[in-house]
C-alpha positions in Angstrom: -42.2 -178.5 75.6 -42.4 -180.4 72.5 -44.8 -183.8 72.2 -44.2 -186.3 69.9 -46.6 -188.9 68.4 -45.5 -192.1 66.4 -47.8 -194.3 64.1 -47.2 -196.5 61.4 -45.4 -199.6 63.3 -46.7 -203.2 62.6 -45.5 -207.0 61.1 -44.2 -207.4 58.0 -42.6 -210.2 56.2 -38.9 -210.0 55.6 -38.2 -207.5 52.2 -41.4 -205.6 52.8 -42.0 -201.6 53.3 -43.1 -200.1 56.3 -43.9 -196.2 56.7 -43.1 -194.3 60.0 -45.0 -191.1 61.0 -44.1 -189.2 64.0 -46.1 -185.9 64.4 -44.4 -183.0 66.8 -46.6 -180.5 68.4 -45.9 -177.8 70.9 -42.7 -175.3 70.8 -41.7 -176.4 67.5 -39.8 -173.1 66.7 -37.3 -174.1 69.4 -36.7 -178.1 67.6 -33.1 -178.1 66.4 -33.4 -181.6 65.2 -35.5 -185.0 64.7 -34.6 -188.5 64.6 -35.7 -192.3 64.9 -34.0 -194.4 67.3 -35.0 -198.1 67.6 -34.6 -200.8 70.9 -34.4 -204.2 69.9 -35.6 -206.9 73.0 -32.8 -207.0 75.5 -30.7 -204.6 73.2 -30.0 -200.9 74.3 -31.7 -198.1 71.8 -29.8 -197.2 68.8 -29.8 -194.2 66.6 -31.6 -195.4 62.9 -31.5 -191.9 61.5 -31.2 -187.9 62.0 -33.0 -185.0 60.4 -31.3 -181.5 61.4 -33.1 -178.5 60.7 -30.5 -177.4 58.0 -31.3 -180.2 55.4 -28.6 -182.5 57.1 -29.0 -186.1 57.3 -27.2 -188.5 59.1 -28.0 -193.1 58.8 -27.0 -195.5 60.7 -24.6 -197.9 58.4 -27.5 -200.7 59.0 -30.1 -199.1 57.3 -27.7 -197.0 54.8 -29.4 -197.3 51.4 -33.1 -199.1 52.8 -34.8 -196.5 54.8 -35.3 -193.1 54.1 -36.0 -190.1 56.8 -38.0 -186.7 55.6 -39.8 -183.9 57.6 -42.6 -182.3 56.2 -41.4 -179.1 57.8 -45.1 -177.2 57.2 -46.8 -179.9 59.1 -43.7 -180.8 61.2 -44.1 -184.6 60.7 -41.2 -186.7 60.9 -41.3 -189.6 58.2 -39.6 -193.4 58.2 -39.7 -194.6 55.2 -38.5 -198.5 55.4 -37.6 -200.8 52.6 -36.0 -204.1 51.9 -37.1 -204.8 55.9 -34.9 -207.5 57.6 -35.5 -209.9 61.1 -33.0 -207.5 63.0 -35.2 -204.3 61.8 -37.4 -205.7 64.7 -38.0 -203.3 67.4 -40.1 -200.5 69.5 -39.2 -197.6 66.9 -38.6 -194.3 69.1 -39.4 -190.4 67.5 -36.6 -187.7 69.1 -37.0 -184.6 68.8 -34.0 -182.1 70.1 -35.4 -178.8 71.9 -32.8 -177.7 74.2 -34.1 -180.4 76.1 -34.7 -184.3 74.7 -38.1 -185.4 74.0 -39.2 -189.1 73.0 -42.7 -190.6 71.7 -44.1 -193.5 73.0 -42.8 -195.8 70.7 -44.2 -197.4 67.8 -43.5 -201.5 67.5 -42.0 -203.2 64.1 -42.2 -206.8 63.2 -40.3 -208.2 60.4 -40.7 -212.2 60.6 -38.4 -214.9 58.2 
């Protein structure tokens, strides 16, 4: 089993910088890849970005060029780094880690406000 921790959510006016920290523990050998998803209110989750364990890197085109994802692969924590914030960046920002099997965090809320 892997367990995932976010921190680093909070409010934020619109063109500010946020930093997401998700910290993995458990049978981290077996983690194949990491990612931040985000669910807007009344939206479904979305993918935001993808870390694979080769180097790979994969955005979604709405945060192409603002946020950046790295792993600290000694510590195995999963960083967010988010810039140039907008209004639709609002959301519960989710931590995935693939094992063989899925694993979430709990979720870490984002405000950006106008």
């Amino acid at each position: 089993q892997v367990q995932l921790v976010e921190s680093g959510g909070g409010s934020v006016q619109a063109g500010g910088s946020l930093r997401l920290s998700c910290a993995a523990s458990g049978r981290l050998a077996s983690i194949s890849s990491m990612a931040w998803y985000r669910q807007a209110p009344g939206k479904q989750r979305e993918s935001v970005a993808r870390y694979h364990s080769g180097g790979s890197i994969n955005y979604a085109d709405s945060v192409k060029g603002r946020f950046t994802i790295s792993r600290d692969n000694d510590k195995m924590i999963l960083y967010l780094q988010m810039n140039s914030l907008k209004p639709e960046d609002t959301g519960v920002y989710y931590c995935n880690a693939i094992a063989v099997h899925s694993y979430w965090g709990q979720g870490t809320q984002v405000m950006v406000s106008s």
